[in-house]
N, C-alpha and C positions, 0 to 999 in steps of 0.2 A: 392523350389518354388512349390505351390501347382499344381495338373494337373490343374485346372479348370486358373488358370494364365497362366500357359503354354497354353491353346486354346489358349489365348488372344494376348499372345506375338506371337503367330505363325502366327497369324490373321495379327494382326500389319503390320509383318515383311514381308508380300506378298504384303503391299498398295506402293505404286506412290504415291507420293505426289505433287502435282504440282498447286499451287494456289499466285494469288495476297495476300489473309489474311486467313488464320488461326487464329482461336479463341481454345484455349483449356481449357474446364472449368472443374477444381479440379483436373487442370493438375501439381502442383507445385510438388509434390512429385515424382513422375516419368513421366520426360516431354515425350511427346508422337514424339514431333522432332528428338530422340534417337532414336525409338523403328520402324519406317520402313522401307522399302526395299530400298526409294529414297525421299529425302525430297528439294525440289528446291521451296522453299514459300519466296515471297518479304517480308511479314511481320507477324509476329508469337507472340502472345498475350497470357497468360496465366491470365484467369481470376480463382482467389483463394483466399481462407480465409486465414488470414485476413484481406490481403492489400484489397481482394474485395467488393466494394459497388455497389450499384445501380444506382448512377449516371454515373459509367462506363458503367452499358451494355446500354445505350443508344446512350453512345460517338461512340458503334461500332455498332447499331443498322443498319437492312440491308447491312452491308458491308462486312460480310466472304462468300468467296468460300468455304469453308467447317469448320465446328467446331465439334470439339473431345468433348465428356462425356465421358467417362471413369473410372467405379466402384465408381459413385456417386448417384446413383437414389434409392438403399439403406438408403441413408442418408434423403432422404426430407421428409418433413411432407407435400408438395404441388406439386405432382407431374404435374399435368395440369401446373400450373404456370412455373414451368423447364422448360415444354414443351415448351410452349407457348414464354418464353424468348429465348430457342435456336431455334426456327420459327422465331424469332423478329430480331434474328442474322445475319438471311441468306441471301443473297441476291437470288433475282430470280433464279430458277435452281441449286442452291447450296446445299451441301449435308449436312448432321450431322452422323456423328459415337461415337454410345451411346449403351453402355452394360448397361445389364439388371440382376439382379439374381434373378434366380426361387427356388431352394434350396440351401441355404447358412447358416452356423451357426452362431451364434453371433457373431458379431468380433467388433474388435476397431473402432473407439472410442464408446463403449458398449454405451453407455446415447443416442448417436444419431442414430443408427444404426435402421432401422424402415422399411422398406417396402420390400414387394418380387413381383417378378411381372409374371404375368401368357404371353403368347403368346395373349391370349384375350385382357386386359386388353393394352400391349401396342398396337395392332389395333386401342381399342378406344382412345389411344392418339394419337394417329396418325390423327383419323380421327380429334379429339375434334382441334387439332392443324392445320388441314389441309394442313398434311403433307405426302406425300406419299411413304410409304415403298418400299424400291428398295428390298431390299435383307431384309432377318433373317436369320441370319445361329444360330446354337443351339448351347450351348455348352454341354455337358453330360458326365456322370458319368465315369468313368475310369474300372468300373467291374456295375457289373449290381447287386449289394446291393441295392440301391432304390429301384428297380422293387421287390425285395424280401422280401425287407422290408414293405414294402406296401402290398403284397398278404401275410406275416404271422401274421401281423394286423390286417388280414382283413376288409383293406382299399378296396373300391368300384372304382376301375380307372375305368375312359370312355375308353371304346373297340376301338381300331384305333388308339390310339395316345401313343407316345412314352415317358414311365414313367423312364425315367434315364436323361432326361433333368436336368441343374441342372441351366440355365439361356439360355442369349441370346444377341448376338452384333447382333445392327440393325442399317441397312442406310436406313437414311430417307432421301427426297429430297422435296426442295421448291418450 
């Protein structure tokens, strides 16, 4: 398992889970019901390709206490629209837990694999969605090669901010 997976499962493996509905989207591959510390949820939904359409996220429109993304925001061509659907998910006061990768390499499924995303960049979804960030925790590099990599580039990093980031799980709230 990669380090940048191990943040994520370590992340996981610290949450309480305690909710009427869970929604977890592009959860089918590795259910996130496994992966935490305590999971006591009335009703647990994995929305995923291919069984999932669009007439579904409407059946659970406003009704999760918290819905998982998890190593999908990579894949979309329409990130606002993501957004905007797991906002459509929540109910009042309910959270989202959705990673994000900032330096990542190609990986599978190669043809879909498409977006990175800055610290900035999810702000303004947050805002565009009107969703408010509780926490970002970062995830980063395991040796400090990026930061090196980038000064014998002589790549220009902005002064103050931390270049071995390599993404980021963030909770959002409604």
């Amino acid at each position: 398992m990669s380090y940048y997976r191990e943040q994520l499962e370590s992340y996981l493996k610290l949450l309480d889970v305690n909710a009427d509905v869970v929604i977890d989207v592009g959860g089918k591959q590795k259910l996130v019901k496994t992966r935490t510390k305590s999971w006591n949820v009335k009703n647990y939904f994995v929305l995923d390709l291919p069984e999932y359409n669009l007439d579904q996220l409407f059946q659970y429109e406003k009704q999760a206490d918290v819905v998982f993304c998890l190593e999908v925001f990579e894949y979309l061509l329409i990130p606002t629209t993501a957004m905007q659907n797991i906002a459509n998910l929540l109910k009042p006061g309910g959270k989202a837990y959705v990673s994000f990768p900032f330096v990542y390499p190609l990986h599978n499924e190669v043809e879909f694999d498409s977006l990175r995303y800055t610290k900035s960049a999810i702000v303004r979804l947050a805002k565009h969605t009107n969703l408010k960030i509780e926490k970002i925790t970062e995830r980063k590099a395991k040796t400090n090669s990026l930061t090196k990599y980038y000064a014998e580039d002589g790549m220009r990093a902005v002064k103050g901010h931390n270049h071995a980031v390599t993404g980021f799980i963030v909770v959002f709230q409604k």
